[in-house]
C-alpha positions as CSV (number, residue, x, y, z in Angstrom):
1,X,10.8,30.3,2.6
2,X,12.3,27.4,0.7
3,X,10.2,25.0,-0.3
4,X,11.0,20.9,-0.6
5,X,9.3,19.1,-2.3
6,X,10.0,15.2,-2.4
7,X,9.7,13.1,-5.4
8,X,6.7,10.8,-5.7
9,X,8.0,7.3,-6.7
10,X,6.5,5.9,-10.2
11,X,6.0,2.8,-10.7
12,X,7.5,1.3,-14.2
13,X,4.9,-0.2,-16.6
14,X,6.8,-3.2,-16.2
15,X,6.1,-3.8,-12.4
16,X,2.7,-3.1,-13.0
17,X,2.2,-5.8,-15.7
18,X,4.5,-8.2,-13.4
19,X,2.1,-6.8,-10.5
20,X,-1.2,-8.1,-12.1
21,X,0.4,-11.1,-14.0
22,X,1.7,-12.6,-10.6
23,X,-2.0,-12.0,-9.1
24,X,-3.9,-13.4,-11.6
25,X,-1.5,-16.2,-11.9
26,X,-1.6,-16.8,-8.2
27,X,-5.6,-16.5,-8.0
28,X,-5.9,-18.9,-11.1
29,X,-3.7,-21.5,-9.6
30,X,-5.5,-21.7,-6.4
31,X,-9.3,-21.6,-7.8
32,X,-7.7,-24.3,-10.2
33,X,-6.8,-26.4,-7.4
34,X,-9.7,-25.8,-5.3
35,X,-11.9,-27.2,-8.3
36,X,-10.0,-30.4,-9.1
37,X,-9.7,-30.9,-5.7
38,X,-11.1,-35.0,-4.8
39,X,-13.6,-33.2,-2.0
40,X,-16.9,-32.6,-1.4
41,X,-18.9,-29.3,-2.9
42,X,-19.5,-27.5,0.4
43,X,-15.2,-28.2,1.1
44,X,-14.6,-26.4,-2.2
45,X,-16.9,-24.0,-1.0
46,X,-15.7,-22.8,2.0
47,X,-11.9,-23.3,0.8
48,X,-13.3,-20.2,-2.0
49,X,-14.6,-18.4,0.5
50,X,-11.3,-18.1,2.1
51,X,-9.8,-17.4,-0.8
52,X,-12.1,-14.2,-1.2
53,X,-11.6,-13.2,2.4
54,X,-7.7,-13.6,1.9
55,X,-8.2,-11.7,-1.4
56,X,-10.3,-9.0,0.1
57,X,-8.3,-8.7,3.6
58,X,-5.0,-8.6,1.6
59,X,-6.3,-5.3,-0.3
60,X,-7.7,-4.3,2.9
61,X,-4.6,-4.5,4.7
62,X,-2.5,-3.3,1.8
63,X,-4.7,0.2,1.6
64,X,-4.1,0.8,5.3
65,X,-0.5,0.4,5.5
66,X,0.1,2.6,2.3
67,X,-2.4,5.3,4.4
68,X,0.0,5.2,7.1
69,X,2.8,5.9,5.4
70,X,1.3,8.5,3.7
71,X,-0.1,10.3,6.7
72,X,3.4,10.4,8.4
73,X,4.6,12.1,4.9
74,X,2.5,14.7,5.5
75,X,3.1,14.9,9.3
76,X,6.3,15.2,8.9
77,X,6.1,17.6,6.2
78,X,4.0,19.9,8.4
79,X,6.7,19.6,10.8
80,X,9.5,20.4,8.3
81,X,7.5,23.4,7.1
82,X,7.0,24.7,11.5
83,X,10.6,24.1,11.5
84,X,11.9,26.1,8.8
85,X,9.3,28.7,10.0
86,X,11.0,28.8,13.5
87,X,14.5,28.9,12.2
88,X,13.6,31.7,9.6
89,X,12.0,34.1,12.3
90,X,15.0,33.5,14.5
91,X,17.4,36.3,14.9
92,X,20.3,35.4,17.2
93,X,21.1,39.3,17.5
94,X,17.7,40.5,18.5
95,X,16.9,40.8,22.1
């Protein structure tokens, strides 16, 4: 039986630095703007705690979807692998 094996994708060091940079950068910003802000304390407040909740439901959201995918990899994998079974234990000239 032949075996396929598909390539996981890596991710350069360069998208991960650009990765982090761009959240940092974003999350900096936003608690910067949130501070100076001309509002009272418990306004900054809650505007930080949606930030968190954004922050938290973002990576929350983010880990799902990539399970997804990944479950339907191996679904389909285990599909390929019944497949090539099937086709390999068929002999058109037995009866």
């Amino acid at each position: 039986m032949k075996k396929f094996d598909t390539p996981t994708p890596v991710h350069t060091s360069a998208w991960i630095v650009q990765t982090w940079a761009s959240f940092l950068i974003s999350l900096s910003a936003t608690t910067i703007g949130i501070w100076y802000l001309p509002v009272d304390q418990w306004v900054k407040g809650y505007l930080g705690m949606g930030l968190l909740f954004s922050i938290g439901s973002t990576i929350s959201l983010s880990k799902t979807t990539r399970d997804i995918h990944e479950a339907g990899r191996l679904l389909s994998k285990v599909d390929e692998a019944k497949l090539e079974r099937l086709l390999a234990e068929y002999d058109p000239f037995k009866k």
